[in-house]
ROZALUM-372151 format. One record per atom (N, C-alpha, C, O): residue in one letter; x, y, z. Coordinates in steps of 0.05 Angstrom, whole numbers, plus 5000, padded with zeros to 4 digits. Example, Ala and Ser with C-alpha at 12.3 -4.5 7.8 and 13.67 -1.06 7.14 Angstrom:
2
a526448865156/a524649105156/a526449345156/a528549345169/s525749555142/s527349795143/s525850015157/s526850235161/
! end
This chain:
319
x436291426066/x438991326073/x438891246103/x437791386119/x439791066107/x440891006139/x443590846143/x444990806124/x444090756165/x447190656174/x446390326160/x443990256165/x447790176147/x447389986139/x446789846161/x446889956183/x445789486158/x446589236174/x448889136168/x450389176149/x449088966192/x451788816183/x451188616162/x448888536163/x452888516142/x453788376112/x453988036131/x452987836120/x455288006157/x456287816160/x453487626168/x452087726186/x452887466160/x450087366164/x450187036162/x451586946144/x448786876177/x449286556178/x449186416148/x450086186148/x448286506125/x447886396106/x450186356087/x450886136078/x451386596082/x453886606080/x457786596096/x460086566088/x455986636131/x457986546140/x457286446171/x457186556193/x456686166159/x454585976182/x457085976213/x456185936236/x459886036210/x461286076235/x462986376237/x465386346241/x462286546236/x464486886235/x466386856252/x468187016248/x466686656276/x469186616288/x471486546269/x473786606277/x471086406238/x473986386220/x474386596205/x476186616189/x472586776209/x473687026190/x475287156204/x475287176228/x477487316184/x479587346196/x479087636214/x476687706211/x480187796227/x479687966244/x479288236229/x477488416232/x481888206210/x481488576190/x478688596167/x478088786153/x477288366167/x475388366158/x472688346178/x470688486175/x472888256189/x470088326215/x470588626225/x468588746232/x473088776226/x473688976226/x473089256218/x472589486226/x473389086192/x473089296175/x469489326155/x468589496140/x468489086166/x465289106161/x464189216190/x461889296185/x464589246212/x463889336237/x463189646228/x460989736233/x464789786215/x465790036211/x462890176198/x461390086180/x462790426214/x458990526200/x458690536174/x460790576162/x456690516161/x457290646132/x454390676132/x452590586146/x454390826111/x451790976107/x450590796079/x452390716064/x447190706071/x446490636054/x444390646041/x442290526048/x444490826015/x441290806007/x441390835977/x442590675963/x440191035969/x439491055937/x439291325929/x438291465947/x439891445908/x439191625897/x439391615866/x441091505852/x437091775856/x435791775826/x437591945816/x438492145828/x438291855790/x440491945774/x439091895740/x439491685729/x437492115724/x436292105706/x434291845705/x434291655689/x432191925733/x429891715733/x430091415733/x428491245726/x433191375746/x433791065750/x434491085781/x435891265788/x433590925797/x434790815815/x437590685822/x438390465813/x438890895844/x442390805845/x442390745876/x441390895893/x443590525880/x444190385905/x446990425904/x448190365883/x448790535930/x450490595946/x452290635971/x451090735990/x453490615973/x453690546005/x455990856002/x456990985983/x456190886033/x458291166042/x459291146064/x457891066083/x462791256068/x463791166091/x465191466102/x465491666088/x465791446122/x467991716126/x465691986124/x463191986123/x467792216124/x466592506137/x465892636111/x467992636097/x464192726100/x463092786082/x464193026068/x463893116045/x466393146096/x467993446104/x470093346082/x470893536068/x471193086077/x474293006073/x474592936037/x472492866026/x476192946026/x475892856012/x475292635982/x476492435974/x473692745973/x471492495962/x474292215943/x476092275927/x473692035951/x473691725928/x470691625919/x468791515930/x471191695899/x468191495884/x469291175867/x470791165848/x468190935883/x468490755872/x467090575851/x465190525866/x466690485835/x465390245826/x466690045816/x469090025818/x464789825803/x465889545802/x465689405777/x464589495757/x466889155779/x466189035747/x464588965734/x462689075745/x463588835715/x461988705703/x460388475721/x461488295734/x457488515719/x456188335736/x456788385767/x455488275785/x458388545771/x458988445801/x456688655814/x454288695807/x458688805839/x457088925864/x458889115877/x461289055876/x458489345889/x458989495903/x459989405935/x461189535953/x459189155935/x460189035961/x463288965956/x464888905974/x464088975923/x467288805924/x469089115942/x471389095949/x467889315946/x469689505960/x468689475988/x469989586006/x466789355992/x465389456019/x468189376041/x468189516061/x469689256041/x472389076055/x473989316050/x474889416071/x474689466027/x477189576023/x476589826030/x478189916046/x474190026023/x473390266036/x473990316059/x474890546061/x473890206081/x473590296106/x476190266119/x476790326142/x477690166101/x482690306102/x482490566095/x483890726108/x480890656077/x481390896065/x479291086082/x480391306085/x476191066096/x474091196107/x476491456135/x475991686138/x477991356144/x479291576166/x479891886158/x479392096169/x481491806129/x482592046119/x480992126092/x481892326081/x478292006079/x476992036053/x473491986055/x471791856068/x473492136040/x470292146038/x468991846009/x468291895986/x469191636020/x469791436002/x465791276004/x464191196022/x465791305971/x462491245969/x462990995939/x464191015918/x461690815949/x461790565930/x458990545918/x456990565934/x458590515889/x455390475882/x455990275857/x457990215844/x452290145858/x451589935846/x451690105810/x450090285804/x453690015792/x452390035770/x449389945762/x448189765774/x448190105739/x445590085742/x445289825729/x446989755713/x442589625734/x442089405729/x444089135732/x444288935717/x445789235763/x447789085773/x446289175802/x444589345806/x448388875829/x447088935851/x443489015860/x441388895862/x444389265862/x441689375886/x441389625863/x439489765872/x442189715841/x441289945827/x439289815810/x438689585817/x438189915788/x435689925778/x436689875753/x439089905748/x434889795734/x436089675703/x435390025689/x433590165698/x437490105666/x437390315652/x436390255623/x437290085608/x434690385619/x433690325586/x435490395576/x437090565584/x435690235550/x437890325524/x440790375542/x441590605539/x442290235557/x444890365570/x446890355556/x447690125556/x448290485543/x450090455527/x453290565548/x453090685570/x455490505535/x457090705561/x457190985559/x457791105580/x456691105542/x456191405548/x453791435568/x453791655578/x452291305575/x450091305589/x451191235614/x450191345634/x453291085617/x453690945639/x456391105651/x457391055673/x457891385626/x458891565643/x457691755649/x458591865668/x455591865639/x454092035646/x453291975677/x453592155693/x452091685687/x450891655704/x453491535731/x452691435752/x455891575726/x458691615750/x458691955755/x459292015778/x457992165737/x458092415746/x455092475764/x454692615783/x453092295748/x451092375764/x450892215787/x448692265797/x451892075798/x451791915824/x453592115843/x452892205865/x455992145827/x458792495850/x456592695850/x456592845870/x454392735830/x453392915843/x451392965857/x451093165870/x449692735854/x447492665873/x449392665901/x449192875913/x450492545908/x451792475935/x453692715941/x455692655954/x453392925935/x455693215942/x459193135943/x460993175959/x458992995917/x462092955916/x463193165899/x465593195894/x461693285892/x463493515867/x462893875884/x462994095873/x462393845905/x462394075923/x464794145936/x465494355945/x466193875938/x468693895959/x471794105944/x472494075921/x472594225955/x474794265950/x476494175934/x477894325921/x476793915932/x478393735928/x476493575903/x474193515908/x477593505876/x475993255852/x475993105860/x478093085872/x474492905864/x474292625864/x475892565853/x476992645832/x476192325874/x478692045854/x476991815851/x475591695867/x477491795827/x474491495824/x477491265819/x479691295808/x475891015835/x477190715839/x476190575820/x474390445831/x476190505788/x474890365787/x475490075774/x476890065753/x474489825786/x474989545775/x473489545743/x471289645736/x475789385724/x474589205700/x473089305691/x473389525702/x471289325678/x469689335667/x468589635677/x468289805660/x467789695706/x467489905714/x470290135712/x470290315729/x472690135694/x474590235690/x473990425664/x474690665663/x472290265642/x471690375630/x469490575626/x469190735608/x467490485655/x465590695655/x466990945661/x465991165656/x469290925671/x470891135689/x472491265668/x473091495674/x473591165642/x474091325616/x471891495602/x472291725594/x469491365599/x466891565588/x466991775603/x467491985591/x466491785642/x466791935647/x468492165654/x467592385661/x471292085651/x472992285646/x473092405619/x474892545610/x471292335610/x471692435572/x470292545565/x470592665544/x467792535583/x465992675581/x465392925598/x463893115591/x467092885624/x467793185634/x469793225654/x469893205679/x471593275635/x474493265636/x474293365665/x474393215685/x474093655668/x474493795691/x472293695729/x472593805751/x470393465723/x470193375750/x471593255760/x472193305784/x472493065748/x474192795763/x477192905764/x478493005746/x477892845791/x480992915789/x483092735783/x485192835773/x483092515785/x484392305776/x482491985777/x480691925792/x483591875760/x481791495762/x485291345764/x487591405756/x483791105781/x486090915796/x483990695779/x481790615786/x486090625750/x485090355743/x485590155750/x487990125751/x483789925758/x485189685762/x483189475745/x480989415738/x485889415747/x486289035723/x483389065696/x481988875689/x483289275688/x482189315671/x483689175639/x486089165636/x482289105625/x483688945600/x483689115581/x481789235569/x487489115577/x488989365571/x490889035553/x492688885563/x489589025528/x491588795509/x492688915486/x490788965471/x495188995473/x496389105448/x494288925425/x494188685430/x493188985407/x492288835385/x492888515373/x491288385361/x495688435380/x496988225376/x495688015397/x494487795397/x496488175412/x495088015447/x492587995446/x492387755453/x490388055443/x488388125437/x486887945424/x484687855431/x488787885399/x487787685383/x488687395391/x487487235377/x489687335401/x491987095420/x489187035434/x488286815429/x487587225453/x486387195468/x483687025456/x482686815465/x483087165436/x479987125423/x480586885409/x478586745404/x483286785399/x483686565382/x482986305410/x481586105407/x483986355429/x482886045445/x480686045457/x480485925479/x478186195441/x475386065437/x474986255455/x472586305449/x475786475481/x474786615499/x472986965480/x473987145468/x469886905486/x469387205482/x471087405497/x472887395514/x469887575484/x469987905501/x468387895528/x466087815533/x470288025545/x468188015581/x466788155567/x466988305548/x464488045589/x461788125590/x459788085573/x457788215576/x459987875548/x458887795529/x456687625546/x456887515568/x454587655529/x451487435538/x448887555528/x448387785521/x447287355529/x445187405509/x442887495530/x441987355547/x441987805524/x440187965528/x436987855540/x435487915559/x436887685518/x434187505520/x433687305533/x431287255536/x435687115546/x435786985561/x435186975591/x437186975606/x433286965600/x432187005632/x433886725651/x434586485649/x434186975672/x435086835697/x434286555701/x431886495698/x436286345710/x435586125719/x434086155752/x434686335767/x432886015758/x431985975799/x432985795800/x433185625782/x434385795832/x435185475844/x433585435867/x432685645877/x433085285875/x430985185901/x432185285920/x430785345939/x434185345923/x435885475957/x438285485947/x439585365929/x439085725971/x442085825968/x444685625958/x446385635939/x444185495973/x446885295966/x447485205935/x449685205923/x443885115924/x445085005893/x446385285879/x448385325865/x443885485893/x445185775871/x447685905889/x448286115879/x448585865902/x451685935900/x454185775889/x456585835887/x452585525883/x454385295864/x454285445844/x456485455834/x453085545835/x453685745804/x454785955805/x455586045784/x454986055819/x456586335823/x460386235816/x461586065829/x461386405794/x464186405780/x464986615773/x463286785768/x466386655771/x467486945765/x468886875735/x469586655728/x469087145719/x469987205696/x472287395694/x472287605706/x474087315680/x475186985677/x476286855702/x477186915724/x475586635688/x476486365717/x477386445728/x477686675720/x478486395757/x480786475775/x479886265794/x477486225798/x481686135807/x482086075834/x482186385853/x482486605842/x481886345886/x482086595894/x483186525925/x482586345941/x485686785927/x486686675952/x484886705978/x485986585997/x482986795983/x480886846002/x478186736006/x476286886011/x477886516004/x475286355986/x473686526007/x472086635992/x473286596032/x470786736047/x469586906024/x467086926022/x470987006009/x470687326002/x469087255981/x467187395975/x469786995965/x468286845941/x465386775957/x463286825945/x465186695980/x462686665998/x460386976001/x457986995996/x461587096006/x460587336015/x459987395994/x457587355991/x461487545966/x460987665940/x458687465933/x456587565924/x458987175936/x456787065920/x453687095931/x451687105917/x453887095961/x450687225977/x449687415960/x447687385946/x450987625961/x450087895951/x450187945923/x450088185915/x450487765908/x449387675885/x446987695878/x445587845865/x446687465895/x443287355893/x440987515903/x441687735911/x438687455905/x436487595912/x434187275917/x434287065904/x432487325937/x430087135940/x428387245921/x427887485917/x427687085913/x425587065892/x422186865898/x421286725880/x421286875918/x419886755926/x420586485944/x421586435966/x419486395926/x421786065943/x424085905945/x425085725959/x424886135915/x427486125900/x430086285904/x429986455921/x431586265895/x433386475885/x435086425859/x436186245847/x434686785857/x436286835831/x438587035831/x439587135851/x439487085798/x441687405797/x439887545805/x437487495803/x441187855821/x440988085826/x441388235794/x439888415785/x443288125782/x443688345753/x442388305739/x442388065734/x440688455722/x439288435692/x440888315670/x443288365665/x438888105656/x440587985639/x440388305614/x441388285591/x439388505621/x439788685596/x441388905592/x441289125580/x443788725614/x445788905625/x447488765593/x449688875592/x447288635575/x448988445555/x447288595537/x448188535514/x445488755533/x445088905505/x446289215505/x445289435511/x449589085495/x450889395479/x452489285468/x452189045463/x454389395461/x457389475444/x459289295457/x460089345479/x460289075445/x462388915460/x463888825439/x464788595440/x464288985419/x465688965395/x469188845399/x470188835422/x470588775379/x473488795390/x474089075385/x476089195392/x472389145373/x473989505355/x474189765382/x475289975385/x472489605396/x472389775431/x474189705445/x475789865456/x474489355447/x477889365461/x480389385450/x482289275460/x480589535424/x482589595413/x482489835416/x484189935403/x480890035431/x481590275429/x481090375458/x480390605464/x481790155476/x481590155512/x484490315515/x484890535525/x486590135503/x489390205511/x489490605493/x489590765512/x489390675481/x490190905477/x487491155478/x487491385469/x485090975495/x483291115508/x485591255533/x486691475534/x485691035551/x486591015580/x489491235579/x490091365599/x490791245560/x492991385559/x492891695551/x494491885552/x490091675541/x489691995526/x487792095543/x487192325538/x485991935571/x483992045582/x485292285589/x487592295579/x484592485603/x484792695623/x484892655641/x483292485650/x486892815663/x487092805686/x489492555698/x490692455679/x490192455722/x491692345728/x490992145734/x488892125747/x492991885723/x491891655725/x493391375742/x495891415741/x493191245748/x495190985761/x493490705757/x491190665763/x495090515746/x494290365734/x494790115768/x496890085781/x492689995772/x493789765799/x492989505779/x491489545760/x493689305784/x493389025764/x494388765779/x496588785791/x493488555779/x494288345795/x496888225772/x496788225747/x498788145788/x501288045780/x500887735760/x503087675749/x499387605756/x498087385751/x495687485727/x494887335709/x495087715729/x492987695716/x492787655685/x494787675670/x490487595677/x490287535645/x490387775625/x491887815605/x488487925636/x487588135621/x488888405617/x488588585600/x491088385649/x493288605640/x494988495651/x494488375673/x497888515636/x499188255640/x501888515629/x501788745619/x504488295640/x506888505640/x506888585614/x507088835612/x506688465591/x506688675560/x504888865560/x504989035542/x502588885585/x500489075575/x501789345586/x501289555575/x503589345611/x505289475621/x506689645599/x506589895601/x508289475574/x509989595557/x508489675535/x509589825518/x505389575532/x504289695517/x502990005521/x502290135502/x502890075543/x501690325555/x504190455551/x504290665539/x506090365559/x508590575561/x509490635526/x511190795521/x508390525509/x509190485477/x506790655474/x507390895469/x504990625474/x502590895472/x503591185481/x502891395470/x504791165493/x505891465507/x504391495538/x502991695540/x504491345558/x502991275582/x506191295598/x506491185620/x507891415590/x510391385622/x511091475639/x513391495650/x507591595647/x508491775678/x505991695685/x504891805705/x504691505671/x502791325689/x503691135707/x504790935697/x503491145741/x504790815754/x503190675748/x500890735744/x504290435746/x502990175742/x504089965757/x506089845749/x502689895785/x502789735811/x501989405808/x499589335810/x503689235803/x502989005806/x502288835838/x504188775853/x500188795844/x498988625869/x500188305863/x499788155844/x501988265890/x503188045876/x501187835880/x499087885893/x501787575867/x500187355878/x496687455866/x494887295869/x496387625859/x493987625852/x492787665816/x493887765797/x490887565817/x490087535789/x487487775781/x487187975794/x485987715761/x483987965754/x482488075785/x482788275799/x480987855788/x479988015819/x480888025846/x480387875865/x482788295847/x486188225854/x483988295881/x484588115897/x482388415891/x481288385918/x480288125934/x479888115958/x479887945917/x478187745928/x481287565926/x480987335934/x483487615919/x486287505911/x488087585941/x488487415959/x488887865942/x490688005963/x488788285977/x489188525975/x486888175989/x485488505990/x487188766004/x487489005999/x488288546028/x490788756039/x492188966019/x491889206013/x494188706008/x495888845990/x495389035965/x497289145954/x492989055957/x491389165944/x490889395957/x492089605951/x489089405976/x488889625993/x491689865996/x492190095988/x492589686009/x495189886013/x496989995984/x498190205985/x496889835961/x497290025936/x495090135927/x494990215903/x493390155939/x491190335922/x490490655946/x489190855941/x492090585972/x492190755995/x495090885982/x494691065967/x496390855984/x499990905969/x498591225940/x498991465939/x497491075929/x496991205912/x495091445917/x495891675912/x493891425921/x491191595935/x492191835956/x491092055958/x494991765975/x495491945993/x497192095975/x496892345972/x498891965962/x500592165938/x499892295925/x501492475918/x497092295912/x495192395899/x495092675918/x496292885915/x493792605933/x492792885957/x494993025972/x495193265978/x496892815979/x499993035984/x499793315963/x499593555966/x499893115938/x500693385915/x499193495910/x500093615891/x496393585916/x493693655923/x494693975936/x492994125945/
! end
């Protein structure tokens, strides 16, 4: 482990004088970065704040990176012991044989405990985006009593009706793709950050942030570059019969929960609101980020921040 480098680098941001200030800010800020083995896989992580204070364990969505918190962690690093990591065969972690999501909650308790987050006084509060929301149901289901509460966000939470609305205009299930299919190379950064998109579509109110997330994507590959993620991150379970049983997963997990979701977004959308509360979910909050859509950070990171800070201090008030 050591203190990271700085993220801000000419390739991705050939002038840092237009970046805005709470973001040079808030990447200035120390953080700690390395790896630790979690059932003979390699886990990449970053760590912010006093190790003394209260743990947040974060992760992220599908395909993405541990960098989509690296901006928002360090609002929360003063008063929290806040540690962001690469799902495995995403980012900077290591590909997992056979990963199924029980594998992939197993390996959120073993990352709190590699990193002394389940020593503290206080449970962890795991943050987690999309796709990484649901790693964060395995692992509350799998051991009820570590985690003290999960702060979902914009995770796809559709009533069955909705659901089917969705799949009828030709869109798979996130995170669908074929296993066997090897990475494309592009000759240099530029063509391969022309490919970099996010799922699903979105325009984004912060295009830097679409700059930055897409660097740390990639990886040099000799002369080339390619993905950082394994394409064998697409061999599991992406049934519909799984996202029909997200919504009265999320409502029956254990422990205390708050739902954050961009106001715009696709995947949880105001009926999904009334669908949680029709499950029996009505002392779950559920925080809409205005103006923002699925990747409500790269959308309002501020405003995001501060409902996901709102929530988190209320949490530990009642602590």
């Amino acid at each position: 482990m050591n203190l990271a480098t700085s993220d801000i680098v000419p390739e991705w941001a050939p002038d840092p004088s237009i970046l805005p200030g709470w973001f040079v800010d808030a990447m200035a800020l120390p953080r700690e970065e390395g790896f630790v083995t979690v059932d003979g896989v390699r886990m990449h992580y970053f760590r912010w704040g006093n190790p003394a204070a209260p743990p947040v364990l974060m992760t992220h969505g599908f395909l993405s990176h541990a960098r989509c918190f690296a901006f928002i962690a360090p609002f929360l690093a003063r008063d929290y012991h806040v540690v962001a990591y690469d799902l495995s065969g995403m980012g900077d972690s290591d590909v997992r044989p056979h990963c199924d999501m029980p594998a992939r909650g197993r390996e959120m308790i073993g990352v709190a405990e590699a990193l002394g987050l389940l020593g503290h006084a206080r449970k962890p509060i795991v943050v987690a985006h999309s796709f990484g929301s649901a790693v964060a149901l395995e692992a509350l289901e799998l051991a009820p009593a570590t985690f003290g509460a999960a702060v979902i966000c914009d995770m796809m939470v559709l009533r069955p009706s909705e659901l089917e609305k969705y799949r009828s205009d030709g869109r798979t299930s996130p995170g669908s793709g074929d296993p066997n299919r090897p990475h494309r190379r592009y000759p240099d950064y530029l063509n391969a950050r022309a490919r970099y998109v996010l799922s699903p579509p979105q325009p984004v109110a912060e295009p830097f942030l679409m700059d930055y997330m897409a660097y740390y994507a990639l990886r040099r590959e000799g002369s080339n570059w390619t993905w950082k993620f394994s394409p064998a991150v697409f061999e599991r379970d992406n049934s519909q019969r799984l996202w029909l049983e997200i919504g009265p997963r999320l409502v029956a997990a254990p422990g205390r929960k708050a739902i954050i979701h961009g106001e715009k977004s696709q995947l949880f959308t105001r009926d999904s609101c009334q669908y949680v509360r029709e499950l029996g979910g009505v002392d779950i909050p559920i925080i809409a980020v205005p103006e923002a859509r699925h990747h409500l950070m790269l959308d309002q990171p501020l405003a995001f921040t501060a409902a996901l800070r709102a929530v988190i201090d209320e949490w530990s008030k009642s602590d």
